[in-house]
ZADO-1210 file (C-alpha; in nm, 4 decimals, padded with zeros to 6 digits):
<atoms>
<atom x="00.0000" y="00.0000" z="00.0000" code="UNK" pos="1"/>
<atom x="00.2862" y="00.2431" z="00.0696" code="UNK" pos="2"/>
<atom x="00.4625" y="00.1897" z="-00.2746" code="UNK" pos="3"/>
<atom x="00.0850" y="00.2376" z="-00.4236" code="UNK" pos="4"/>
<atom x="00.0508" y="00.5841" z="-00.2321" code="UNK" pos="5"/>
<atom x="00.4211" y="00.6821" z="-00.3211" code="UNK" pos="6"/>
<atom x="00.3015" y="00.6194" z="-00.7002" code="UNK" pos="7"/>
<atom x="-00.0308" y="00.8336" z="-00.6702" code="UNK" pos="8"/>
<atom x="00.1534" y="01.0889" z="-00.4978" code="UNK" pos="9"/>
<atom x="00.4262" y="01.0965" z="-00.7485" code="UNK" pos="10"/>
<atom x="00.1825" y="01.1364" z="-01.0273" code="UNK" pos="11"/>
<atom x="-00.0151" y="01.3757" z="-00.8887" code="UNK" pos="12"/>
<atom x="00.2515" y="01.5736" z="-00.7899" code="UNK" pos="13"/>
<atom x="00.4031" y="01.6342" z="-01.0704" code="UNK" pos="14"/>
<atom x="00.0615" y="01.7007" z="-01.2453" code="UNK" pos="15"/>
<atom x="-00.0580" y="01.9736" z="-00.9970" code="UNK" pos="16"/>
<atom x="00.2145" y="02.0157" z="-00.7684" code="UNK" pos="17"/>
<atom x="00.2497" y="02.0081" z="-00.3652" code="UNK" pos="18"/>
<atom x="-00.0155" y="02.2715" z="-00.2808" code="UNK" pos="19"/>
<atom x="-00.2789" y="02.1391" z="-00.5770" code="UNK" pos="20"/>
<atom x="-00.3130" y="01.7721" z="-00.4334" code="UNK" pos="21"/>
<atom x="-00.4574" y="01.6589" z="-00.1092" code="UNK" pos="22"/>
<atom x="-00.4079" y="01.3693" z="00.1178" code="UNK" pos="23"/>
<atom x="-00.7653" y="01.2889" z="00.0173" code="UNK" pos="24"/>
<atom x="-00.7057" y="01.3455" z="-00.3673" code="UNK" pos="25"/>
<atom x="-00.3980" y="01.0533" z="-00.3257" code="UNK" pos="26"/>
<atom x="-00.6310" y="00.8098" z="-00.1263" code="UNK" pos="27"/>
<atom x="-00.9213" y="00.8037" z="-00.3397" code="UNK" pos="28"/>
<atom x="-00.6542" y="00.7916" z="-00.6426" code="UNK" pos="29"/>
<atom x="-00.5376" y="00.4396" z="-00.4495" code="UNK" pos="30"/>
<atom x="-00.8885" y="00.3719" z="-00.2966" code="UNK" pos="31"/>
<atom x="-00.7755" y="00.3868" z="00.0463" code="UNK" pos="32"/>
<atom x="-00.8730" y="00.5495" z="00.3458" code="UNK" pos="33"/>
<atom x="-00.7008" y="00.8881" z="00.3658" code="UNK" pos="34"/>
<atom x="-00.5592" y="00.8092" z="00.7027" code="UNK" pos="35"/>
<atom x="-00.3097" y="00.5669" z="00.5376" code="UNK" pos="36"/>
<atom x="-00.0766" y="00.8907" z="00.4743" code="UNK" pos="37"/>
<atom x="-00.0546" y="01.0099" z="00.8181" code="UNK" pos="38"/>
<atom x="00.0526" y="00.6388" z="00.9394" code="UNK" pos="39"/>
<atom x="00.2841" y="00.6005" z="00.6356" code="UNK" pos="40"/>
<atom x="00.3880" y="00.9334" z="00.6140" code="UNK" pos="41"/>
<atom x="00.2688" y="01.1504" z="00.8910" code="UNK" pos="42"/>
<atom x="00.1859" y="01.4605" z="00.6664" code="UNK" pos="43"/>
<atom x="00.1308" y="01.5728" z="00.3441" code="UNK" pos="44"/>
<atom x="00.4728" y="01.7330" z="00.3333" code="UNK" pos="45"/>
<atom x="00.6229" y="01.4288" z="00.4731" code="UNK" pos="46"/>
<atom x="00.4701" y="01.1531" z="00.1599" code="UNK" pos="47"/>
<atom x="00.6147" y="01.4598" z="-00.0605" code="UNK" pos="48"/>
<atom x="00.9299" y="01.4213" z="00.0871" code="UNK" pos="49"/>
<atom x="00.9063" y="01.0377" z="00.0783" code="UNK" pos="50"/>
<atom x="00.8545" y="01.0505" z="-00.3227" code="UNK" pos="51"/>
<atom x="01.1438" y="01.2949" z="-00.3756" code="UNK" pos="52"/>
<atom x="01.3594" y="01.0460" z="-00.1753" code="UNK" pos="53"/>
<atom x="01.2230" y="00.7426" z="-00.3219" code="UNK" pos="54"/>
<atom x="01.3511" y="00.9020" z="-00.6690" code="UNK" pos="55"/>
<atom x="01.6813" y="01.0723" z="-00.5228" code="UNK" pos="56"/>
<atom x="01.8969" y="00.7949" z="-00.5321" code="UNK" pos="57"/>
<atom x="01.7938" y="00.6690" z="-00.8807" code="UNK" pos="58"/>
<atom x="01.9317" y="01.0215" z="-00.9981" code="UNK" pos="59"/>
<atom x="02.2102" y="01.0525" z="-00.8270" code="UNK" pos="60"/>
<atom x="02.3413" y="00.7611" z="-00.9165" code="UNK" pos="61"/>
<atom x="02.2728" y="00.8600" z="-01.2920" code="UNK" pos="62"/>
<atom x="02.4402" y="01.1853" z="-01.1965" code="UNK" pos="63"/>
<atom x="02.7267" y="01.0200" z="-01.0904" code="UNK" pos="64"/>
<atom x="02.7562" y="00.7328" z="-01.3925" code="UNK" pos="65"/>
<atom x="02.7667" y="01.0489" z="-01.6384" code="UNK" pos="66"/>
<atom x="03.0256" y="01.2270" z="-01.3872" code="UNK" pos="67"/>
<atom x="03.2723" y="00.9534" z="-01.4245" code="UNK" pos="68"/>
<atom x="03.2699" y="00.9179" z="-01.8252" code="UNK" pos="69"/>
<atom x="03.3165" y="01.2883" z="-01.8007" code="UNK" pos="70"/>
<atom x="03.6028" y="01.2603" z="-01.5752" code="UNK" pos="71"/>
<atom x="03.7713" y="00.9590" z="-01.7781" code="UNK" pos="72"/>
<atom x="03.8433" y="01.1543" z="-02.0843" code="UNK" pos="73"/>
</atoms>
């Protein structure tokens, strides 16, 4: 259920951004009850955080593959 609301949230995010999406709008998304984000997440701000983080290491990584070819030649 977590990795389901981090996928909602994701989407939804980046269609409407932080302040256009509710925990509500994310739960009925899933078809959940809406107080599966505070128990996951605690707030609204906190599954936001929890996306960005969930995608932060996937990038950096990237950032850091490209880096290194750079730094080779």
């Amino acid at each position: 259920t977590r990795e389901r609301l981090l996928d909602a949230a994701e989407e939804l995010f980046a269609n409407f951004g932080l302040y256009g999406v509710t925990v509500r709008n994310v739960s009925e998304h899933v078809g959940v009850d809406s107080a599966l984000i505070p128990y996951y997440f605690g707030t609204k701000r906190g599954m936001f955080d929890a996306v960005f983080a969930r995608r932060a290491e996937a990038i950096n990584s990237a950032r850091l593959a490209v880096s290194e070819v750079f730094t080779r030649q």
